[in-house]
C-alpha positions as CSV (number, residue, x, y, z in Angstrom):
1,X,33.8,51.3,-80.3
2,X,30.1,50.1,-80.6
3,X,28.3,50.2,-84.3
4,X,25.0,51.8,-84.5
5,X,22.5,49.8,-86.2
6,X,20.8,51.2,-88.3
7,X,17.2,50.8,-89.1
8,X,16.0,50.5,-92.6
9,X,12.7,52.5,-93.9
10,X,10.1,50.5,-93.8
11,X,8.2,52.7,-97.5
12,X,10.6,50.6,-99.6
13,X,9.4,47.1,-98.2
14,X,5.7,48.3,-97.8
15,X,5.8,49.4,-101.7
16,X,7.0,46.1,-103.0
17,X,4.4,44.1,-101.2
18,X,1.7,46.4,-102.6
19,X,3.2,46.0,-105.9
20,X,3.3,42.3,-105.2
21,X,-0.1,42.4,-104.0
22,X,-1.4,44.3,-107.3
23,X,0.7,42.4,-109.5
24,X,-0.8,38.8,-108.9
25,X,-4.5,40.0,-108.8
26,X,-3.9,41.5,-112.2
27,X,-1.7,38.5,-113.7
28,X,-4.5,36.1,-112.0
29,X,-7.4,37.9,-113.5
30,X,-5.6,38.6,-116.9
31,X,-4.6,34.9,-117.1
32,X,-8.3,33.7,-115.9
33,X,-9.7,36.2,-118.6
34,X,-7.4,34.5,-121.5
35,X,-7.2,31.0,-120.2
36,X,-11.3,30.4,-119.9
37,X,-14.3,30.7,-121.6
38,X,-16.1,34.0,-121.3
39,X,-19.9,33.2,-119.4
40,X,-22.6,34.8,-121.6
41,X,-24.7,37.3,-118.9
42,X,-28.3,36.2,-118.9
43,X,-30.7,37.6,-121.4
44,X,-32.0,40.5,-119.1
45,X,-28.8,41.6,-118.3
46,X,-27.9,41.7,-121.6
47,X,-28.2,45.9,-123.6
48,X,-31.7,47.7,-122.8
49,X,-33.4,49.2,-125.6
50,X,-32.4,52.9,-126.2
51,X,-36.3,53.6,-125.3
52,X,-35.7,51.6,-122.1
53,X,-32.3,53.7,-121.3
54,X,-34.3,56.9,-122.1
55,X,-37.4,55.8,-119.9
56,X,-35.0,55.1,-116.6
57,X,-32.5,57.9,-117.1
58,X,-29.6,55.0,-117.5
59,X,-27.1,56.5,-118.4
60,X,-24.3,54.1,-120.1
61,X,-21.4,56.3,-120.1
62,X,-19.2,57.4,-117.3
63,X,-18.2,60.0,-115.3
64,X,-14.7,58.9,-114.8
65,X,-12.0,57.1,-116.7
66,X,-11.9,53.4,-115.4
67,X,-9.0,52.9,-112.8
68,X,-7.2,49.7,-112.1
69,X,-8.6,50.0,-108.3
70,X,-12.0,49.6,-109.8
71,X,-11.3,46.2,-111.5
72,X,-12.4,43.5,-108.9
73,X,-9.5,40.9,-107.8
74,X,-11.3,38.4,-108.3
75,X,-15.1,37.1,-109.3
76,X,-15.8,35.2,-106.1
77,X,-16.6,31.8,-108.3
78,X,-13.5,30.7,-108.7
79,X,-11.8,27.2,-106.6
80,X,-11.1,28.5,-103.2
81,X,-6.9,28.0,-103.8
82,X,-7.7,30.7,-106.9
83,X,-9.4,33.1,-105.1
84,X,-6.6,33.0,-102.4
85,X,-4.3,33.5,-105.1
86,X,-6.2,35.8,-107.4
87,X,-7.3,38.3,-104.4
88,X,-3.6,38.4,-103.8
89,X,-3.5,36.7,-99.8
90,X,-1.3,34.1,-100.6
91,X,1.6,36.5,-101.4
92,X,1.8,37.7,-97.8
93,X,0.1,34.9,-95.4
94,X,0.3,31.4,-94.6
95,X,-3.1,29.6,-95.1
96,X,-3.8,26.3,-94.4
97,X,-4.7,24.3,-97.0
98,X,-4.2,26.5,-99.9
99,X,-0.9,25.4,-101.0
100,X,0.8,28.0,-102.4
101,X,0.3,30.3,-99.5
102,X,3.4,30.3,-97.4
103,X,3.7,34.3,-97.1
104,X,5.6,35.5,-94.1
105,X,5.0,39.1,-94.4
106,X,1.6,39.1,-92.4
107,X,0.3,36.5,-89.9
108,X,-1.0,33.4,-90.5
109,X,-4.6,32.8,-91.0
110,X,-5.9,30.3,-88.9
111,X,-8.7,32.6,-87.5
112,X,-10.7,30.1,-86.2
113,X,-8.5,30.2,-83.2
114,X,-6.7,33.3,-83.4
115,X,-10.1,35.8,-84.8
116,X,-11.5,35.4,-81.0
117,X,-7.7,35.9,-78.9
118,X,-7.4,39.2,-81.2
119,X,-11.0,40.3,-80.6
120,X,-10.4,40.1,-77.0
121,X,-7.1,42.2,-77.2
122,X,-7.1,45.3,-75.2
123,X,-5.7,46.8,-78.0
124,X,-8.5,45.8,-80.5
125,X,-10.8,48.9,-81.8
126,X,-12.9,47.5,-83.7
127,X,-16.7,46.6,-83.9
128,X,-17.1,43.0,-84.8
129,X,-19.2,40.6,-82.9
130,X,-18.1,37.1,-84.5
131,X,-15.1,35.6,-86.5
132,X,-16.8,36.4,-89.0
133,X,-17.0,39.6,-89.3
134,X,-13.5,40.3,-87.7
135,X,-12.6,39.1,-90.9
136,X,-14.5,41.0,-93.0
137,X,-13.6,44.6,-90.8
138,X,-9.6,43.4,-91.1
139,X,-10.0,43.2,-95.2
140,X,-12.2,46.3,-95.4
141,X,-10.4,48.4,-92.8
142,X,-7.1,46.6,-91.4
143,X,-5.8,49.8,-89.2
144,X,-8.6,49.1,-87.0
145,X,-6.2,46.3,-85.4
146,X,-2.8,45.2,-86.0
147,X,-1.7,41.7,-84.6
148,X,1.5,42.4,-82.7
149,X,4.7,42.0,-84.5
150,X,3.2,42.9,-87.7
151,X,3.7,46.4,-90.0
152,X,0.5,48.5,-89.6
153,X,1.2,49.2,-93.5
154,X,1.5,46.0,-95.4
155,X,-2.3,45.1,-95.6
156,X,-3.5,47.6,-98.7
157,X,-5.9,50.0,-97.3
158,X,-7.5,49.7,-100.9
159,X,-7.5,45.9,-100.6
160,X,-11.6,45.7,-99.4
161,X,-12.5,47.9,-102.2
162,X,-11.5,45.4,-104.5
163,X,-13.4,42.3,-103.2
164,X,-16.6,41.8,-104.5
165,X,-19.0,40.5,-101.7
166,X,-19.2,36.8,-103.0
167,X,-15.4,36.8,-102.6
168,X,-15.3,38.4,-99.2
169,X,-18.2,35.6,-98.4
170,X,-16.0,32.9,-99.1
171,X,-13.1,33.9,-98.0
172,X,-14.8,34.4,-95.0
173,X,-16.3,31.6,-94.7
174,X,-13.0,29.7,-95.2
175,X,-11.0,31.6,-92.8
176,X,-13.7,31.5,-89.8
177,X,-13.2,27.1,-90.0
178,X,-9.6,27.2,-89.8
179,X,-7.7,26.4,-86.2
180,X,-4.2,25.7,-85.1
């Protein structure tokens, strides 16, 4: 008599990874909010005069409650091994050269070589025209391709929306230099 395997749901796995996710950008900011020394905002950044807020229709209240998906990951100044860490990519993917990124749930980042093979997949949808941005379209939008033998589900599709563009730069910039 055979057994039947059976196949676990995949919503249980996906869920704790986007917890995990989640969880370490909001330790890593919340410990890099305690542990340093707030930066005063220049001078003209600083409150407008009431007349001021009148005169350009600024409004400084608003429309919506502040949600946790509106709190960037990460400021984009930070070392480079931080911003791995803050933005949350070391939990699932291997990076060379930041140390503490050994995750095995997504592929490792060594775009440099692999950003072109995946570009030139037949199965690739997307519309980037260098490493470069490849890397940027698989953090804003990851459905648009999925490297083979990976979950469809385990990149946030939320994930770009909490990058500020210095820290998409940089990670960027990083990623695009590294090669097997």
């Amino acid at each position: 008599m055979k057994k039947s395997k059976r196949s676990k749901p995949s919503g249980g796995r996906e869920s704790f990874l986007i917890f995990m996710v989640a969880g370490c950008g909001i330790l890593a900011t919340l410990s890099l909010n305690t542990f340093t020394k707030p930066v005063s905002p220049p001078e003209e950044t600083l409150v407008m005069p009431k007349v001021e807020q009148a005169k350009n229709n600024v409004s400084l209240k608003r429309d919506k409650p502040l949600a946790l998906t509106d709190v960037p990951l990460a400021t984009g100044h930070e070392p480079l091994d931080r911003l791995f860490i803050q933005s949350g990519c070391a939990v699932c993917h291997t990076i060379p050269g930041i140390p503490p990124a050994k995750g095995r749930e997504g592929p490792k980042l060594v775009l440099g070589t692999n950003g072109p093979i995946r570009m030139a997949d037949p199965n690739y949808q997307g519309s980037a025209e260098s490493v470069r941005e490849y890397i940027q379209e698989s953090i804003l939008n990851p459905g648009v391709y999925v490297v083979p033998g990976y979950s469809d589900r385990v990149m946030p599709r939320w994930y770009g929306k909490r990058l500020n563009a210095k820290s998409l730069n940089r990670i960027a910039t990083y990623l695009e230099q590294l090669e097997e």
